[in-house]
C-alpha positions in Angstrom: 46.5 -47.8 -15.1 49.3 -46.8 -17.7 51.0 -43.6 -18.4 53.5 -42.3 -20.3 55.4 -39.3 -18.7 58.2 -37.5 -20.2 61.1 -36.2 -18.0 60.6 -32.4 -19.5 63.3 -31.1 -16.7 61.1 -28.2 -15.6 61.2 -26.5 -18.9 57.8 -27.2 -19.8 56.0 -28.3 -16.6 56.6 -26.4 -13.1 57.2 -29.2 -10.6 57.6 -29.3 -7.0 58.3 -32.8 -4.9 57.6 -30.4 -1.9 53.8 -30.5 -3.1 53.8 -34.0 -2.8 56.3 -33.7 0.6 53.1 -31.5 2.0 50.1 -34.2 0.7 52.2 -37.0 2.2 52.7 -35.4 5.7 49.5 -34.1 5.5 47.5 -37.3 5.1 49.9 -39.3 7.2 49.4 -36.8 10.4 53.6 -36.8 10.2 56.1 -33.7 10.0 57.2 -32.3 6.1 60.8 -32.3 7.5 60.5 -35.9 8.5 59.5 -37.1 4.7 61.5 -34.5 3.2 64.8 -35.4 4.9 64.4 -39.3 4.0 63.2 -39.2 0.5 65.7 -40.1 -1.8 66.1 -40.6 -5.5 67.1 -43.9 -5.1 67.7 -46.9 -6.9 63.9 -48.5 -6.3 63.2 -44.8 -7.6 65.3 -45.0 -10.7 63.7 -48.6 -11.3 60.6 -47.4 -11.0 60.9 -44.6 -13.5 62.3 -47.2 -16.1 59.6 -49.7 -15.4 61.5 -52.0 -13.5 60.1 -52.4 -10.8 55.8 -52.3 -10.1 54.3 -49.2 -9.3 53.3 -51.8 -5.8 56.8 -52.6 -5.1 57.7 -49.0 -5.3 54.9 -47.7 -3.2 55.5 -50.4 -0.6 59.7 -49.0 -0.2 58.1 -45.4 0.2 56.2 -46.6 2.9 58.9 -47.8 4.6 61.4 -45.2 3.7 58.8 -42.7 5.0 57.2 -44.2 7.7 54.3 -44.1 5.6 50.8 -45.5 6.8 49.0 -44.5 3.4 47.1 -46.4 0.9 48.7 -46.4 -2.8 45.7 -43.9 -3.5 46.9 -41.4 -1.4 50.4 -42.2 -3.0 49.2 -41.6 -5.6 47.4 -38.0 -5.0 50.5 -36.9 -3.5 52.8 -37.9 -6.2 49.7 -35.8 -8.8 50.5 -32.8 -6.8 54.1 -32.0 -7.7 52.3 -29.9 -11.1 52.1 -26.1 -10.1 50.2 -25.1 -13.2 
């Protein structure tokens, strides 16, 4: 799958990573404080967001990060939850 997103800043789009914070703890059975307080915009997440590293490779450091035990579809339909409207 390919996609072109545009980093609008939240002046077009409302966004929340807490939406995604939620689905993740949610689907993982784990606490949102847990998730919240270890996610980090980090360098994997910086490579990922100029394509240098796989959308696999990033997905497999959030796992460990989080202490997630998620498939990279349920990545997935966390990180699709951050739009508000």
């Amino acid at each position: 799958m390919k996609a072109l997103i545009t980093d609008l800043g939240g002046i077009y789009l409302n966004i929340s990573f807490d939406l995604a914070i939620k689905r993740w703890a949610h689907l993982n059975h784990s606490a949102p404080a847990f998730i919240r307080n270890n996610f980090k915009f980090d360098k994997p997440f910086a490579d990922f967001e100029i394509n240098k590293i796989s959308e696999a490779e990033y997905f497999d450091h959030l796992k460990k990060l989080l202490d997630l035990n998620l498939s990279n579809d349920q990545i997935i339909d966390g990180w699709n939850s951050i739009f508000i409207n």
